[in-house]
N, C-alpha and C positions, 0 to 999 in steps of 0.2 A: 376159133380159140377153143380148147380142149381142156378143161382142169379136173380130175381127178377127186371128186367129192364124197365118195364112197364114206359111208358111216358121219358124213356131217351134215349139220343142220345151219339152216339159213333162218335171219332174223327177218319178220316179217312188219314192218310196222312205217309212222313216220311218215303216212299219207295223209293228203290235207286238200282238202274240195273247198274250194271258194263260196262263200255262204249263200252265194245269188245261185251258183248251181246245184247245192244241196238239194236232195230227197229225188233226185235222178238216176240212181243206181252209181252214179261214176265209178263211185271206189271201190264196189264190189266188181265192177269190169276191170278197172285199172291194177287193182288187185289182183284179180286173177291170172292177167294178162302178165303183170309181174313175175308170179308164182310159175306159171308158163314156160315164159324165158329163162328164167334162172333153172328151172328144170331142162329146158331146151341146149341152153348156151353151157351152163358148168353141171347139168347131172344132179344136181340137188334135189334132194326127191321129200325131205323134210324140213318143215318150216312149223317155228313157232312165232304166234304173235307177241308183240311190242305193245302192248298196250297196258295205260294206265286203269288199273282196277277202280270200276266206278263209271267211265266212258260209254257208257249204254249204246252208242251210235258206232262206235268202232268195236265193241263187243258184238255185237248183233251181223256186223261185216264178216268180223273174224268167223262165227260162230257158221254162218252161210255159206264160206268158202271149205270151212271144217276145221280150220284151225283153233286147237285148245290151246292155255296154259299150261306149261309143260313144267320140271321139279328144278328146273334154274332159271337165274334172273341175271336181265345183265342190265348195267345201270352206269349210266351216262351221264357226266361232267361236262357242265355248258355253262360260260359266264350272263349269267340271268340278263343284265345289261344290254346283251348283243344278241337278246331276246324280246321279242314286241311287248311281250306279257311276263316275261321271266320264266315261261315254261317251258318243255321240249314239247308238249300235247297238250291238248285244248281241255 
């Protein structure tokens, strides 16, 4: 599959390590391996992270792989209910 991504940017975020396998690296591989493929499969060569300002453990991921906060936000609509915690991020 071939898409044409030229001049756009991919949203990086919305990963989530089960708390028994935490402080394993996972996400910072699983992450990257992400970043990888969507480079690989559509061309995307920019990514900004997803993350909640404050998240120290997914700031520290983004920050390792080199992804910064960039000057837009995108922000997402989820009925809190058909959420464990009512949050999209921990």
């Amino acid at each position: 599959m071939s898409v044409d991504c030229i001049g756009k940017q991919a949203w990086w975020g919305m990963l989530a390590i089960d708390p028994s396998h935490r402080g394993q690296g996972l996400a910072l591989d699983l992450g990257a391996q992400a970043i990888l493929e969507m480079n690989s499969d559509f061309g995307v060569k920019d990514f900004m992270p997803g993350v909640q300002p404050g998240n120290s453990a997914s700031e520290a991921v983004c920050g390792r792989m080199g992804l910064v906060p960039g000057e837009f936000a995108i922000i997402g609509c989820a009925d809190p209910q058909a959420l464990a915690n009512g949050r999209m991020t921990k």
